[in-house]
MDTraj code that builds the backbone (N, CA, C; nanometers):
import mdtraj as md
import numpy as np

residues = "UNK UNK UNK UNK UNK UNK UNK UNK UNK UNK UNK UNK UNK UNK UNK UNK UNK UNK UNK UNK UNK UNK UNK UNK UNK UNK UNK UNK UNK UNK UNK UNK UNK UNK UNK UNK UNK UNK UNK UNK UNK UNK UNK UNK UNK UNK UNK UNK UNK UNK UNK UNK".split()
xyz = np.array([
    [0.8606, 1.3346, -0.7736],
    [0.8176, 1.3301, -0.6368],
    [0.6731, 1.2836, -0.6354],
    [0.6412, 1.2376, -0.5635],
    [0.5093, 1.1709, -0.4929],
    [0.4608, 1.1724, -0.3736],
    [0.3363, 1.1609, -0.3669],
    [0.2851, 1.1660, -0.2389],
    [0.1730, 1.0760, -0.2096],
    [0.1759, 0.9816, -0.1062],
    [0.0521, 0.8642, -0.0970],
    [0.0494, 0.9172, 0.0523],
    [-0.0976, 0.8847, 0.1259],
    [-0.1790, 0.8894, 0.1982],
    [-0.2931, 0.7925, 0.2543],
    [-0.2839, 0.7420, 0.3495],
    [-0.3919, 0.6327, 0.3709],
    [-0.4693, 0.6265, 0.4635],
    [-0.5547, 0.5480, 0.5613],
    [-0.6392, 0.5317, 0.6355],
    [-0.5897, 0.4129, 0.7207],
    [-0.5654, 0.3910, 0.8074],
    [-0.5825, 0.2575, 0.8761],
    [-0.6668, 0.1914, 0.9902],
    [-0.7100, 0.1248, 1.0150],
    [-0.8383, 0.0762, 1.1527],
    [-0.7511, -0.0064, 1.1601],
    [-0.7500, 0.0423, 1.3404],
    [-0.6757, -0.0350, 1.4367],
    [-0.7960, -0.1278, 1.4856],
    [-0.7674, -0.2611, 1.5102],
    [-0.8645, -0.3464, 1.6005],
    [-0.9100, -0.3137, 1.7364],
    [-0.9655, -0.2908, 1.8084],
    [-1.0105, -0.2440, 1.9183],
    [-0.8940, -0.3348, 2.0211],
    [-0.8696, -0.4678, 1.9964],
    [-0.7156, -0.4970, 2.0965],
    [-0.6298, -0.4428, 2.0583],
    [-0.6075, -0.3207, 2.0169],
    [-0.4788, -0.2550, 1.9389],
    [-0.3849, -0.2735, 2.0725],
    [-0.4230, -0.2758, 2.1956],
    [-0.3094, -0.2705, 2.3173],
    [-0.2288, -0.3891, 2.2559],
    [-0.2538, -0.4964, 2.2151],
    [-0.1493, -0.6145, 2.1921],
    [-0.0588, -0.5884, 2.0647],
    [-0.1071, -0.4726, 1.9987],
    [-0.0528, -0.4986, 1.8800],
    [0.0459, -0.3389, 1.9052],
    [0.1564, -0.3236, 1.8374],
    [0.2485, -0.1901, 1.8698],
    [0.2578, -0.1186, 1.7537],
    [0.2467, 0.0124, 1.7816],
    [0.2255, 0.0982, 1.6748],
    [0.3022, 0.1269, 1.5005],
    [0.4590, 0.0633, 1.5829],
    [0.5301, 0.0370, 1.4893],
    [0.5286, -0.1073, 1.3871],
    [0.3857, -0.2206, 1.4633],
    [0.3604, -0.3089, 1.3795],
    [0.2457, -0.2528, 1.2755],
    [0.1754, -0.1538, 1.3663],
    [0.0609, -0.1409, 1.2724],
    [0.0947, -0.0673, 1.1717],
    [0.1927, 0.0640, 1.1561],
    [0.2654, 0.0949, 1.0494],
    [0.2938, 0.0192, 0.9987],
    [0.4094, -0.0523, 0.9461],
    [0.4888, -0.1641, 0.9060],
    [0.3966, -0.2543, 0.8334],
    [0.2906, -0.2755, 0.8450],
    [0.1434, -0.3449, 0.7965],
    [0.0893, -0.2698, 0.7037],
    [0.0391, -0.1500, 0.7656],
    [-0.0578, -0.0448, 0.6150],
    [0.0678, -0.0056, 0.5476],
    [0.2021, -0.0164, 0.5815],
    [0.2783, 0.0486, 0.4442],
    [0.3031, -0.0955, 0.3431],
    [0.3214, -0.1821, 0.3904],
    [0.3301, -0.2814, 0.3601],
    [0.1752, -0.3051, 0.2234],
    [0.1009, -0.3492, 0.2712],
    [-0.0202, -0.2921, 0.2146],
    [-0.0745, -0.2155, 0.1021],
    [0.0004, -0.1272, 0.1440],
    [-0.0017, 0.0458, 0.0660],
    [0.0580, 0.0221, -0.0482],
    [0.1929, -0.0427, -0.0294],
    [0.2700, -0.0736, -0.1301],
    [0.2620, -0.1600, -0.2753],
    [0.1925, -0.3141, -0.1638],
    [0.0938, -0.3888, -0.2246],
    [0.0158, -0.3534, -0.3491],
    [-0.0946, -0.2557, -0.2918],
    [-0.1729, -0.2158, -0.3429],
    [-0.1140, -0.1019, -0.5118],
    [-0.0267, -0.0441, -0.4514],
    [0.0449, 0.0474, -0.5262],
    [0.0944, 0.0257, -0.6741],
    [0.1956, -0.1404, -0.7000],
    [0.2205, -0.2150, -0.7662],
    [0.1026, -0.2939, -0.8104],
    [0.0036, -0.3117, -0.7535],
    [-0.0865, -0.3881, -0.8222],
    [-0.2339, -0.3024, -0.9242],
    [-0.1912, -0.1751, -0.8696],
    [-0.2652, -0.0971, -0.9073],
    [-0.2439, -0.0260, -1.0393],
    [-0.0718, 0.0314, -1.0359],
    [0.0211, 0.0451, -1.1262],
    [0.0154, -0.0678, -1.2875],
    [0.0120, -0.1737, -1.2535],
    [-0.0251, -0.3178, -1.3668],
    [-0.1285, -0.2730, -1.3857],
    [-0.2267, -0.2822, -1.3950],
    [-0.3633, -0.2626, -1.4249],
    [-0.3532, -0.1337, -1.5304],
    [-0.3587, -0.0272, -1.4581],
    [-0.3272, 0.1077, -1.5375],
    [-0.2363, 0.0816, -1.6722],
    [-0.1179, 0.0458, -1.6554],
    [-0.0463, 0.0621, -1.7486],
    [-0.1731, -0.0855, -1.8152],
    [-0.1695, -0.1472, -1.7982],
    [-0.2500, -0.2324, -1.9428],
    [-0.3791, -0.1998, -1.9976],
    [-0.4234, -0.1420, -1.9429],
    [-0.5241, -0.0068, -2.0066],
    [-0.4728, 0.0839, -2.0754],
    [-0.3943, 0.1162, -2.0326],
    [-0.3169, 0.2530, -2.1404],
    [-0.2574, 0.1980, -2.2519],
    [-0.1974, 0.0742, -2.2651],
    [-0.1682, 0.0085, -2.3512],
    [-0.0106, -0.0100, -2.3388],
    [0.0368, 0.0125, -2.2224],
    [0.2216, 0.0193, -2.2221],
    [0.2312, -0.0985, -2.1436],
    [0.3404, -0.1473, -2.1334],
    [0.3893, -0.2128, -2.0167],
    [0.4339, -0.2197, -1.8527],
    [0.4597, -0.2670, -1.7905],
    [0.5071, -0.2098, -1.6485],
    [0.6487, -0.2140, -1.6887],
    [0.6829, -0.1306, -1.5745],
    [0.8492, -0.0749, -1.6066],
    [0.8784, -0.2125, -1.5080],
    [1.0031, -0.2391, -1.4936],
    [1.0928, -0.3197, -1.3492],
    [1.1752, -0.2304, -1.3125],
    [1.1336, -0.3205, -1.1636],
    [1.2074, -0.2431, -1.0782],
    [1.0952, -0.2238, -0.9678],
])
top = md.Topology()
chain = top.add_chain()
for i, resn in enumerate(residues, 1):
    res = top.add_residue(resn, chain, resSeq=i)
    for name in ("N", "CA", "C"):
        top.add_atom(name, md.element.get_by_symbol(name[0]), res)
traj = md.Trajectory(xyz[None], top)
């Protein structure tokens, strides 16, 4: 089990934009970040990334 947590800034026109885009964006993002963050680590530690 896991647990991630984030921050997001809405643009001050947030009226144009809908809440369920701005989700859909920082998880998007989040995820991004998650996998790219994951590579790094593991090649420091000296293992590989898993797939998948």
């Amino acid at each position: 089990m896991s647990f991630s947590c984030g921050i997001v800034e809405v643009p001050k026109a947030h009226e144009e934009t809908s809440p369920e885009t701005i989700l859909e964006e920082a998880d998007r993002i989040m995820y991004q970040q998650k996998r790219e963050h994951k590579k790094i680590y593991q090649e420091e530690m000296g293992s590989t990334p898993e797939k998948g």
